[in-house]
mmCIF file of the N, C-alpha and C atoms, coordinates in Angstrom:
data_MODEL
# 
_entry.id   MODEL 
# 
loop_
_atom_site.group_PDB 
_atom_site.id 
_atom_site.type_symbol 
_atom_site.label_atom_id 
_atom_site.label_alt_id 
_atom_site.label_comp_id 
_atom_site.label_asym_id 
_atom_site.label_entity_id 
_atom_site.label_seq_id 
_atom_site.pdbx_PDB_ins_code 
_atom_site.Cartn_x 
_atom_site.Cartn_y 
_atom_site.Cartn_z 
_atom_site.occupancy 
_atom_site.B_iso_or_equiv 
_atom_site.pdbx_formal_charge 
_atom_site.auth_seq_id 
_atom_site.auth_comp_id 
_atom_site.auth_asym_id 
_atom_site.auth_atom_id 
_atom_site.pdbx_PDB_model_num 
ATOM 1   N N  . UNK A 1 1  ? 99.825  74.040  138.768 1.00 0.00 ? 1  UNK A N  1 
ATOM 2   C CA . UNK A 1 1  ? 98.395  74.128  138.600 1.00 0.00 ? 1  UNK A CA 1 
ATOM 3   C C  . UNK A 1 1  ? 98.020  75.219  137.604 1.00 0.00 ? 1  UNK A C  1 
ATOM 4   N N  . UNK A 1 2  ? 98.560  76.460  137.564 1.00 0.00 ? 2  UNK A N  1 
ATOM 5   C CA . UNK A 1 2  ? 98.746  77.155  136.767 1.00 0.00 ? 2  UNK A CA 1 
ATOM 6   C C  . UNK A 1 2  ? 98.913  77.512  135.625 1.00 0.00 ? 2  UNK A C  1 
ATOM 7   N N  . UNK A 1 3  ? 100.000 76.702  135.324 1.00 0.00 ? 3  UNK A N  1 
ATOM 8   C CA . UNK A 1 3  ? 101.041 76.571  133.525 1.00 0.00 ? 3  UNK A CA 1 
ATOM 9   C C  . UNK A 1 3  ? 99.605  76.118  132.608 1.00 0.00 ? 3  UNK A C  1 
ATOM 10  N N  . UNK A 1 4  ? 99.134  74.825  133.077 1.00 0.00 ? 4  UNK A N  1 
ATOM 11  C CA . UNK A 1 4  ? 98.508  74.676  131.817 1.00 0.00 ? 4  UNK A CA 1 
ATOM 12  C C  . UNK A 1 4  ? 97.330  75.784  131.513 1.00 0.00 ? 4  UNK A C  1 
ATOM 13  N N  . UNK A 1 5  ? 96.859  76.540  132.274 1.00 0.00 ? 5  UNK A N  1 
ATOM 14  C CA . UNK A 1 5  ? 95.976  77.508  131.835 1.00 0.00 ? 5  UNK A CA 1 
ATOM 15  C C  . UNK A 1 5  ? 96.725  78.770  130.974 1.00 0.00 ? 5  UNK A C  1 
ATOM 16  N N  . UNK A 1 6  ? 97.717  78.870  131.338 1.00 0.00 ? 6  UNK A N  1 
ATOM 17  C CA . UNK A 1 6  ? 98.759  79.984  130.867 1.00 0.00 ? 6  UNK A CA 1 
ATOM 18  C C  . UNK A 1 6  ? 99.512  79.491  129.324 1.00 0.00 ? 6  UNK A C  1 
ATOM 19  N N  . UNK A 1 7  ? 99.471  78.052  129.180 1.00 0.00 ? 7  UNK A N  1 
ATOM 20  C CA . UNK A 1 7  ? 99.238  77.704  128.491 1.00 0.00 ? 7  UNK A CA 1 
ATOM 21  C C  . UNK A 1 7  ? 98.330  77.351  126.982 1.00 0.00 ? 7  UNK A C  1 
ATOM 22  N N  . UNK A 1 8  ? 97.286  77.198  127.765 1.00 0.00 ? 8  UNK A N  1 
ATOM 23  C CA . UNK A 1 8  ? 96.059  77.192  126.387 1.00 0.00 ? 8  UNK A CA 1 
ATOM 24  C C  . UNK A 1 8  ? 96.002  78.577  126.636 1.00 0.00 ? 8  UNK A C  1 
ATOM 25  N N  . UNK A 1 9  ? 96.023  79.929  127.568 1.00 0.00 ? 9  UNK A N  1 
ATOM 26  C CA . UNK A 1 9  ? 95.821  80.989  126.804 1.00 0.00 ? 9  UNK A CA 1 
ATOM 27  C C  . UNK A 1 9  ? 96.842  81.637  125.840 1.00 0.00 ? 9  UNK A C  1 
ATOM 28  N N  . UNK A 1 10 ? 98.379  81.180  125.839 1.00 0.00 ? 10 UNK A N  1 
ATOM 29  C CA . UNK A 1 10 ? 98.889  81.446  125.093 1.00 0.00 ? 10 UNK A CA 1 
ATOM 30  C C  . UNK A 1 10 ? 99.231  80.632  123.651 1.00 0.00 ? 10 UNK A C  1 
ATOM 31  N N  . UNK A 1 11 ? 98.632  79.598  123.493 1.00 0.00 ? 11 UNK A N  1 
ATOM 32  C CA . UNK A 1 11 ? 98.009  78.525  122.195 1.00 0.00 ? 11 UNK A CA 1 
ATOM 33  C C  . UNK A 1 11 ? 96.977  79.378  121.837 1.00 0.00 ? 11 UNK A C  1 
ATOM 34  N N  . UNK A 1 12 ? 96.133  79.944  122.254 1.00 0.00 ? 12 UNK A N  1 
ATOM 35  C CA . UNK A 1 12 ? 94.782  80.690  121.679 1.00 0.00 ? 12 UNK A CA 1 
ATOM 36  C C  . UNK A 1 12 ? 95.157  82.204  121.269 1.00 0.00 ? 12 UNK A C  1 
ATOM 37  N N  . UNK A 1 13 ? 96.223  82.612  121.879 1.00 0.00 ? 13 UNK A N  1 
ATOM 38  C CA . UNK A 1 13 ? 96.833  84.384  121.657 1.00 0.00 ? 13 UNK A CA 1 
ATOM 39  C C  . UNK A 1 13 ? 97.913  84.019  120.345 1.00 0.00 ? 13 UNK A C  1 
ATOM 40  N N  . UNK A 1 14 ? 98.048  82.896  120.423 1.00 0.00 ? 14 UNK A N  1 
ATOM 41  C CA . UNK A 1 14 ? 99.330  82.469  118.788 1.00 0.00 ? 14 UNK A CA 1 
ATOM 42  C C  . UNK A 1 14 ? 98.060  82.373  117.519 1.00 0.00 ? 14 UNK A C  1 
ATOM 43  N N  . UNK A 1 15 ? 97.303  81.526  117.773 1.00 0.00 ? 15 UNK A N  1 
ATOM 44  C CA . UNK A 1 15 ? 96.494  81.219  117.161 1.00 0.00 ? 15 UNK A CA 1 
ATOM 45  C C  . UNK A 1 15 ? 95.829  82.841  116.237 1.00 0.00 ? 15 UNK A C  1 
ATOM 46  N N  . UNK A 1 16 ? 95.190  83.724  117.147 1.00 0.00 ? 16 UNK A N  1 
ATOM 47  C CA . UNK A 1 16 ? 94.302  84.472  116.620 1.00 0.00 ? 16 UNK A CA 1 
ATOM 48  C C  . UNK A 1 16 ? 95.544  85.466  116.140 1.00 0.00 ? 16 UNK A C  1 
ATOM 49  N N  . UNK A 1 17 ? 96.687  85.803  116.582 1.00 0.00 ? 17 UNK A N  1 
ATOM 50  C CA . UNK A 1 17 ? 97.587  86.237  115.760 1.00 0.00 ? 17 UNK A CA 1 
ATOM 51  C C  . UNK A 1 17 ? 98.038  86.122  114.353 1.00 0.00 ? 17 UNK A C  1 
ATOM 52  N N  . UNK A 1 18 ? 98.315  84.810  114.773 1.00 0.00 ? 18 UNK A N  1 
ATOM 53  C CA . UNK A 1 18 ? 98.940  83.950  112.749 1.00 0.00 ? 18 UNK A CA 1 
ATOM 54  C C  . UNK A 1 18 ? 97.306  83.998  112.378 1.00 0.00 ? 18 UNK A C  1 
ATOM 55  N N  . UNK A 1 19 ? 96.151  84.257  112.696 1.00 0.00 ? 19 UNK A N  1 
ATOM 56  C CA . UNK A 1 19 ? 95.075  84.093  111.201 1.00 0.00 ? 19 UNK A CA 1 
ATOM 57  C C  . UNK A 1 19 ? 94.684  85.253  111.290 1.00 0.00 ? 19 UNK A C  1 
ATOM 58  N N  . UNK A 1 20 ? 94.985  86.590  111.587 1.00 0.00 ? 20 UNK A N  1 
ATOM 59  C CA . UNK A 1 20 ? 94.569  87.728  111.594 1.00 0.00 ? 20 UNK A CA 1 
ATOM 60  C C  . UNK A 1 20 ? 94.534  88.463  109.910 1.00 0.00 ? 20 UNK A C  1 
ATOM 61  N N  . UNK A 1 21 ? 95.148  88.122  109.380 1.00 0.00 ? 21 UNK A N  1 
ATOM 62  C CA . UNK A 1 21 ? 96.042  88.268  108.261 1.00 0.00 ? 21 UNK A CA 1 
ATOM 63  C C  . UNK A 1 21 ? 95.125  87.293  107.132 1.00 0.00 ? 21 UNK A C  1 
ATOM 64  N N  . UNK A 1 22 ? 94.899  86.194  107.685 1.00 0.00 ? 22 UNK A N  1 
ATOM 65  C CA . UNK A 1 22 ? 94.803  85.100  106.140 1.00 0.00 ? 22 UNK A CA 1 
ATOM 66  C C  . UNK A 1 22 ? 93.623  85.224  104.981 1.00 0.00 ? 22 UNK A C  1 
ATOM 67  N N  . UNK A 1 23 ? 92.902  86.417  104.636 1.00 0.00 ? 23 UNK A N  1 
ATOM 68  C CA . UNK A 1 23 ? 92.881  86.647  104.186 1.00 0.00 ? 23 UNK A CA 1 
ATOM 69  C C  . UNK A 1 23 ? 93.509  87.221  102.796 1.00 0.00 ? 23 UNK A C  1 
ATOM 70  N N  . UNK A 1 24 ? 94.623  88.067  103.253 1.00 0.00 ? 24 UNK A N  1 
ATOM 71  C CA . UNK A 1 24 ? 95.377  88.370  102.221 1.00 0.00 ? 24 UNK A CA 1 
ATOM 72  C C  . UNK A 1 24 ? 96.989  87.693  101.730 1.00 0.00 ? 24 UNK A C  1 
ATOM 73  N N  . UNK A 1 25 ? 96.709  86.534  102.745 1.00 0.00 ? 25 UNK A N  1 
ATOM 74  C CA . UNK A 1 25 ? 98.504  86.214  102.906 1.00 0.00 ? 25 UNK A CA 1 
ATOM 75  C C  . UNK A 1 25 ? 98.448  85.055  101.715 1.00 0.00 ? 25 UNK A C  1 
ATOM 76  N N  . UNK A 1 26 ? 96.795  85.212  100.535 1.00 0.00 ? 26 UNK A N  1 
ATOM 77  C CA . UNK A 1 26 ? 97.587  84.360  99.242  1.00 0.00 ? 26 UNK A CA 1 
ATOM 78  C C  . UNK A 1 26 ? 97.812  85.258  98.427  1.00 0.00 ? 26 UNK A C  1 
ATOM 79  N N  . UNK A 1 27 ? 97.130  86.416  98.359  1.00 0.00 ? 27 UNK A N  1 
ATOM 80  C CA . UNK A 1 27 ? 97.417  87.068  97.359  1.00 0.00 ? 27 UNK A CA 1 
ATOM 81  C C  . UNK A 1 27 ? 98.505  88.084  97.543  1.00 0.00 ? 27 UNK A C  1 
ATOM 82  N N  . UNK A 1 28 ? 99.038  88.096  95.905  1.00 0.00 ? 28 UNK A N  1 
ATOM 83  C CA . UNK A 1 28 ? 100.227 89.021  96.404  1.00 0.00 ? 28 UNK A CA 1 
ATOM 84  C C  . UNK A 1 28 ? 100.221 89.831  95.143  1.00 0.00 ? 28 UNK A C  1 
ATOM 85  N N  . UNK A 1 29 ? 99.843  91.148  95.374  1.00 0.00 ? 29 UNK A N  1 
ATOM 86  C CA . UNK A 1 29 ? 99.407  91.814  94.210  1.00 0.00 ? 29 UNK A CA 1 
ATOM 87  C C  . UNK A 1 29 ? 100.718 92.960  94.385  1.00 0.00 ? 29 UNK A C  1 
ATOM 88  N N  . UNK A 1 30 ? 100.272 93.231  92.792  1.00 0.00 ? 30 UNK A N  1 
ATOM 89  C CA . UNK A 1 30 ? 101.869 93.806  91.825  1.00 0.00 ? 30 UNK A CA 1 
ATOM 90  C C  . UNK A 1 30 ? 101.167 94.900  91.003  1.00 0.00 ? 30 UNK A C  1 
ATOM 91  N N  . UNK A 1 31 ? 101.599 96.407  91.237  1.00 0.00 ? 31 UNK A N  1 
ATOM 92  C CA . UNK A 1 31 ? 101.619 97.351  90.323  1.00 0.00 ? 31 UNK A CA 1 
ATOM 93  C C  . UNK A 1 31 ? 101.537 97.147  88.801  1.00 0.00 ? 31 UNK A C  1 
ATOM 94  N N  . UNK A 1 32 ? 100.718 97.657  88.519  1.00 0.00 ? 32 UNK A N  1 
ATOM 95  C CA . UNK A 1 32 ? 100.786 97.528  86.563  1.00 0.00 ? 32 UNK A CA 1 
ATOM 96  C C  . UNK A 1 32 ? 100.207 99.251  86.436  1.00 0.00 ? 32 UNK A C  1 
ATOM 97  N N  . UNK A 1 33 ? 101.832 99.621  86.207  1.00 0.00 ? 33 UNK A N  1 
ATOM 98  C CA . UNK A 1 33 ? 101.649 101.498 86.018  1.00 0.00 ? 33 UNK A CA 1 
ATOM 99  C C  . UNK A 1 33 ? 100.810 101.783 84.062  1.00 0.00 ? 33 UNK A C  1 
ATOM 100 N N  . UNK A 1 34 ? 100.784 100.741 83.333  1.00 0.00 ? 34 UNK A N  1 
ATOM 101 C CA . UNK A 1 34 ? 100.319 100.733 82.113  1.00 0.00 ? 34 UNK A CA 1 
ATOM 102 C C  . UNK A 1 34 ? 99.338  100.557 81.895  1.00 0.00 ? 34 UNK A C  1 
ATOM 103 N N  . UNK A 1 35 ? 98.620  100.260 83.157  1.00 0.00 ? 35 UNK A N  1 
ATOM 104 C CA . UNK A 1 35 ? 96.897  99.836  83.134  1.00 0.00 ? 35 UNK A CA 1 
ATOM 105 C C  . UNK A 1 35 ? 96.373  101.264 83.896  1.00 0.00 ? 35 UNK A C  1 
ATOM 106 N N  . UNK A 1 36 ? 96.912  101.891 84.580  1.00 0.00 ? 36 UNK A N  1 
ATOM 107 C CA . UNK A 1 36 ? 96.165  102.914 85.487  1.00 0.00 ? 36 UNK A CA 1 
ATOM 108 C C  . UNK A 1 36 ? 95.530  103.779 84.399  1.00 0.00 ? 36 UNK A C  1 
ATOM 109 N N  . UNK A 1 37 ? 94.595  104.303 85.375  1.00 0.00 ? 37 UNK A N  1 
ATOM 110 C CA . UNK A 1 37 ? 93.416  105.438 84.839  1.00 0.00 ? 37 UNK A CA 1 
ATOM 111 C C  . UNK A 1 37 ? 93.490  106.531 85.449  1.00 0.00 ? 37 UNK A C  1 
ATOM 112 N N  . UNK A 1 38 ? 94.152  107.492 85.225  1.00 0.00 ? 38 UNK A N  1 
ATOM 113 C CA . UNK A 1 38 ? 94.266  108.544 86.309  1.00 0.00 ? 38 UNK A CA 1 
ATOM 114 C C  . UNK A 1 38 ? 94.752  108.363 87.467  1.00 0.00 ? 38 UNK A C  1 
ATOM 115 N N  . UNK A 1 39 ? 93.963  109.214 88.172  1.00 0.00 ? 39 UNK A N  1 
ATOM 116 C CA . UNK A 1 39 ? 94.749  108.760 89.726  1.00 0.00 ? 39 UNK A CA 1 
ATOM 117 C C  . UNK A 1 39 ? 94.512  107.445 90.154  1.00 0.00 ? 39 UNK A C  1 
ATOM 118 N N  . UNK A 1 40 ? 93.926  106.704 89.477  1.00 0.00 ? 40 UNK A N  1 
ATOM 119 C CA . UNK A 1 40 ? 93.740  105.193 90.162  1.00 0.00 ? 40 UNK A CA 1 
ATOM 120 C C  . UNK A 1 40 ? 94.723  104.355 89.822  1.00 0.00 ? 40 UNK A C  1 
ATOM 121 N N  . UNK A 1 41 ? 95.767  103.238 90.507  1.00 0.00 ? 41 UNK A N  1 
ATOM 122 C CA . UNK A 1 41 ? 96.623  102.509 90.236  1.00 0.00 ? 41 UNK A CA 1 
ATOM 123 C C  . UNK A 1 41 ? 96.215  101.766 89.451  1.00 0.00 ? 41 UNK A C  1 
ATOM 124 N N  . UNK A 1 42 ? 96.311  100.452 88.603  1.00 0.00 ? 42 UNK A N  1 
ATOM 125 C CA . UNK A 1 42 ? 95.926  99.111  88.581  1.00 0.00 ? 42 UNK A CA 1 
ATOM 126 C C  . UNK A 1 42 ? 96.705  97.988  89.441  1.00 0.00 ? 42 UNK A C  1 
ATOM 127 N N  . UNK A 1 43 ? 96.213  96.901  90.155  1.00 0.00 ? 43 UNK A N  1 
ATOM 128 C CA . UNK A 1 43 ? 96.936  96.103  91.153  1.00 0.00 ? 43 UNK A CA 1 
ATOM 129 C C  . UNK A 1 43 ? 96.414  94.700  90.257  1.00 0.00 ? 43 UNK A C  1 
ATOM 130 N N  . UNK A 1 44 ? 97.259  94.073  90.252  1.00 0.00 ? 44 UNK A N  1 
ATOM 131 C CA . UNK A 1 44 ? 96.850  92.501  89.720  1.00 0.00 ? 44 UNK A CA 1 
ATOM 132 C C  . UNK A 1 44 ? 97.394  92.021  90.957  1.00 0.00 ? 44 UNK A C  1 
ATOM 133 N N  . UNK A 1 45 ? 97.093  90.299  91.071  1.00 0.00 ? 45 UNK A N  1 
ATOM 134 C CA . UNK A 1 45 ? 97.116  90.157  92.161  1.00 0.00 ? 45 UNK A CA 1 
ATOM 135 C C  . UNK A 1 45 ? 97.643  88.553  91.018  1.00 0.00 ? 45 UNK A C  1 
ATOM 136 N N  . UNK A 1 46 ? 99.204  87.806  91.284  1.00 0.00 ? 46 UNK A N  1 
ATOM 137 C CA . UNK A 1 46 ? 99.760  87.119  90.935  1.00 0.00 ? 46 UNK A CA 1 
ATOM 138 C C  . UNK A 1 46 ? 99.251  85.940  91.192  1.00 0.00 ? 46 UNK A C  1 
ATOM 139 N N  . UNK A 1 47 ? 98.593  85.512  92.232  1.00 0.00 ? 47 UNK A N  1 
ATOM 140 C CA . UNK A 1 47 ? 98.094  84.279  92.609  1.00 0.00 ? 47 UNK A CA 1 
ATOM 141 C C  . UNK A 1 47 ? 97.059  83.891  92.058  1.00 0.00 ? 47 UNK A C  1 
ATOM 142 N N  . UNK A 1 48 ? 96.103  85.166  92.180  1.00 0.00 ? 48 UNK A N  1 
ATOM 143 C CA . UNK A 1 48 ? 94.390  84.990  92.079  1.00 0.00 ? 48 UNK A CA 1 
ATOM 144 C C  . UNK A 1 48 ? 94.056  85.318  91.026  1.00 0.00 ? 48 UNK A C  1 
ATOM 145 N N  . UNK A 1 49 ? 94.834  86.235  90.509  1.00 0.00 ? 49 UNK A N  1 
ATOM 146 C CA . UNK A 1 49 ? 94.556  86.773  88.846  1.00 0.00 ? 49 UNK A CA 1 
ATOM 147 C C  . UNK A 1 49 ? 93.637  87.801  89.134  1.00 0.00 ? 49 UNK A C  1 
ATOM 148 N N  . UNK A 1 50 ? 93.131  88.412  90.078  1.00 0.00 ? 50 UNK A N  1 
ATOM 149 C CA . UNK A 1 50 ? 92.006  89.448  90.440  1.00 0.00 ? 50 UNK A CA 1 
ATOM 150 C C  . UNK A 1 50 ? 93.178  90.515  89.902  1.00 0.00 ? 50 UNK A C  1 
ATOM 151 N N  . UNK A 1 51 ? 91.641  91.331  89.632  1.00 0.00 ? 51 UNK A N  1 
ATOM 152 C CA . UNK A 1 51 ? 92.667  93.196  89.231  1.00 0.00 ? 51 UNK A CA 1 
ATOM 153 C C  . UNK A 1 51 ? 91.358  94.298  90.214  1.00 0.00 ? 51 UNK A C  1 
ATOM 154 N N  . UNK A 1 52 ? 92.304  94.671  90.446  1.00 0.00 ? 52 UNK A N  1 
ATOM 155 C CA . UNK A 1 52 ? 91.761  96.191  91.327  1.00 0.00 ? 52 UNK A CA 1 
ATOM 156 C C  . UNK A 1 52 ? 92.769  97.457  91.059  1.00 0.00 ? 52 UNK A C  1 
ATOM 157 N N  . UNK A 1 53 ? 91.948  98.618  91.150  1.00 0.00 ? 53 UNK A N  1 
ATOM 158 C CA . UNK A 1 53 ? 92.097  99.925  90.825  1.00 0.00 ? 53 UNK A CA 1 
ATOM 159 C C  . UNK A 1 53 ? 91.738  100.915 92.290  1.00 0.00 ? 53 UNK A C  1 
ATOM 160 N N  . UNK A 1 54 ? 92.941  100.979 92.872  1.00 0.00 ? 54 UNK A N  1 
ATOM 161 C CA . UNK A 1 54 ? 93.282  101.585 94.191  1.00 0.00 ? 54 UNK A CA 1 
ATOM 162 C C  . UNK A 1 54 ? 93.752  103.107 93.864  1.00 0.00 ? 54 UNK A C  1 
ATOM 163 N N  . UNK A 1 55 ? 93.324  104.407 94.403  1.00 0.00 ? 55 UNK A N  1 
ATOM 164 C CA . UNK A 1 55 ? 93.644  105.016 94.753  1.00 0.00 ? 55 UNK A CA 1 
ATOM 165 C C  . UNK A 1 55 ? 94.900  105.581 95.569  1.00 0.00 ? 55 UNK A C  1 
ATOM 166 N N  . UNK A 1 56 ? 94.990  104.752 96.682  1.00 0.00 ? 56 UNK A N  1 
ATOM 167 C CA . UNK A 1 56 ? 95.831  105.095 97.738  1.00 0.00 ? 56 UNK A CA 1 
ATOM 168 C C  . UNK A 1 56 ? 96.419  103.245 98.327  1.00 0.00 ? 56 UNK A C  1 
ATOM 169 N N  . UNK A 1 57 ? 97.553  102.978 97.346  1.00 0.00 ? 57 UNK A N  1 
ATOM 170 C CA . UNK A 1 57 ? 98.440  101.350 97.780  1.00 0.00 ? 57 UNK A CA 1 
ATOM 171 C C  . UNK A 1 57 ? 97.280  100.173 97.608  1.00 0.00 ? 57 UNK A C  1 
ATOM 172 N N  . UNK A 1 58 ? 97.844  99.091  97.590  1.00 0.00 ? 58 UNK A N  1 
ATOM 173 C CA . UNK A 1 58 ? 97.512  97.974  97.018  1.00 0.00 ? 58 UNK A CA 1 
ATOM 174 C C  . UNK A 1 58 ? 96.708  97.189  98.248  1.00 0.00 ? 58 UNK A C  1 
ATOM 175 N N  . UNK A 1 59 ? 95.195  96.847  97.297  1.00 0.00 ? 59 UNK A N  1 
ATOM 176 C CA . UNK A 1 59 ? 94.678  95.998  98.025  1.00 0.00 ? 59 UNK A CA 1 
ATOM 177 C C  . UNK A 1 59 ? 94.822  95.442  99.431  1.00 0.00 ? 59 UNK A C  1 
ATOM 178 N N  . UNK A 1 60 ? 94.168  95.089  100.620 1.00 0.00 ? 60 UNK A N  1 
ATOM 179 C CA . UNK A 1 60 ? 94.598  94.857  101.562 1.00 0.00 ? 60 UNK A CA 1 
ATOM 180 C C  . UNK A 1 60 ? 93.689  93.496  102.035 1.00 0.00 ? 60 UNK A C  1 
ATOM 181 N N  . UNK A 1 61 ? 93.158  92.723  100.678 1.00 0.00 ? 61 UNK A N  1 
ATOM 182 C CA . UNK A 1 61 ? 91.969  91.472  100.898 1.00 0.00 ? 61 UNK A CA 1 
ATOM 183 C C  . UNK A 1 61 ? 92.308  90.929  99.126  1.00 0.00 ? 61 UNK A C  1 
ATOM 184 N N  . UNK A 1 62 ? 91.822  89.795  99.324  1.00 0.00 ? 62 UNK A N  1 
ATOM 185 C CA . UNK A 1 62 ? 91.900  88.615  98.607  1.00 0.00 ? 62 UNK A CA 1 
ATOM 186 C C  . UNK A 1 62 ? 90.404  89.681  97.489  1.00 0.00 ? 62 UNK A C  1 
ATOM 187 N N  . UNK A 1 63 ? 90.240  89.938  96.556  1.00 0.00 ? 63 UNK A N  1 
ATOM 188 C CA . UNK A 1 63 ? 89.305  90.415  96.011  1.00 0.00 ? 63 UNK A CA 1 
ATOM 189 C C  . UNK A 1 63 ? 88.812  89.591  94.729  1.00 0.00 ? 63 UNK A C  1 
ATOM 190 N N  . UNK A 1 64 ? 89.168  88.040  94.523  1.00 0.00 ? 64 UNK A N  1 
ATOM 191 C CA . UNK A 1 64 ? 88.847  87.324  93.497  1.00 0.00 ? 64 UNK A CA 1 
ATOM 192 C C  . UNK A 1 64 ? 87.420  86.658  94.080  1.00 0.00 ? 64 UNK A C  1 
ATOM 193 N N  . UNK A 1 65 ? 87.066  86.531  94.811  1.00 0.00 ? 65 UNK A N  1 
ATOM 194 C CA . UNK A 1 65 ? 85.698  86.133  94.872  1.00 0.00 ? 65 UNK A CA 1 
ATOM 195 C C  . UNK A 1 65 ? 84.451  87.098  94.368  1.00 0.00 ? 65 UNK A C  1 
ATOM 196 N N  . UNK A 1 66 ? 84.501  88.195  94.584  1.00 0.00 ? 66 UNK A N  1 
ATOM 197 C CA . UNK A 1 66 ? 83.745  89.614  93.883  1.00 0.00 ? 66 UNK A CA 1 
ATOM 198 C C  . UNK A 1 66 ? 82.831  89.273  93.138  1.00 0.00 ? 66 UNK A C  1 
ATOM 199 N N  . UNK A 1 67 ? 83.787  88.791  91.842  1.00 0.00 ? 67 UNK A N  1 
ATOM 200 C CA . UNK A 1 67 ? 83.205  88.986  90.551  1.00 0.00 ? 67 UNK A CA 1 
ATOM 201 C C  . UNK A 1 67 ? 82.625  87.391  90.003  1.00 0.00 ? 67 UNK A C  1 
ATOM 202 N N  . UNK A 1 68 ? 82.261  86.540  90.999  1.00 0.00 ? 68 UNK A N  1 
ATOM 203 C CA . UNK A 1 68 ? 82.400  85.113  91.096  1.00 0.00 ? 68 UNK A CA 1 
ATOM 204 C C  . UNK A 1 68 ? 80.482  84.915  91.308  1.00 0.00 ? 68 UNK A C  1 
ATOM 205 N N  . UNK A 1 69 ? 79.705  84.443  90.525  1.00 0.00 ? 69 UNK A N  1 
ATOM 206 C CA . UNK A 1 69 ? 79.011  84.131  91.320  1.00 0.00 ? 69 UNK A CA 1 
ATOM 207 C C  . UNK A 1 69 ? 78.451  82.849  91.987  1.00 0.00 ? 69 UNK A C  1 
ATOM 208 N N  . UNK A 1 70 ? 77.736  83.268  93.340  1.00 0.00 ? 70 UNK A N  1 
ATOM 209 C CA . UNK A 1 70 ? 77.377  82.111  93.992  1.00 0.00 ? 70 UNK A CA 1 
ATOM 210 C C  . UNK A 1 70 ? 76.424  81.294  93.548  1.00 0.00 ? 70 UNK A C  1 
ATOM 211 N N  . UNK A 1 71 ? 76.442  80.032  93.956  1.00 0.00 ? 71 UNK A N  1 
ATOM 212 C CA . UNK A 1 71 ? 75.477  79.130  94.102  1.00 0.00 ? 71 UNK A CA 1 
ATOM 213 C C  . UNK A 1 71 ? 73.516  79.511  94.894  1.00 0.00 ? 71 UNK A C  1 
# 
């Protein structure tokens, strides 16, 4: 009587796990030490083609929509 409740709560605890993340799990951004400005890195981001200028490590979000505008 049990299982299946223990069940869908552990289908729903997988679930919000694997999409916690999907934001950034297309982009996969790469150091470019020839673009920085001072203390700021440059990060390109291989998938999306977005560039960001981080301070402190690389991007932690998809940042190609930004500069996009909406409808």
């Amino acid at each position: 009587m049990l299982a299946p409740i223990f069940f869908v709560i552990a289908v729903i605890a997988v679930a919000i796990y694997a999409h916690r993340h999907a934001g950034t799990r297309q982009c996969r951004w790469r150091e470019d030490r020839a673009g920085a400005r001072g203390a700021l890195m440059k990060y390109n981001c291989v998938t999306c083609g977005a560039e960001a200028f981080r301070a402190k490590g690389k991007p932690d979000r998809c940042l190609a929509r930004l500069n996009r505008p909406g409808l």
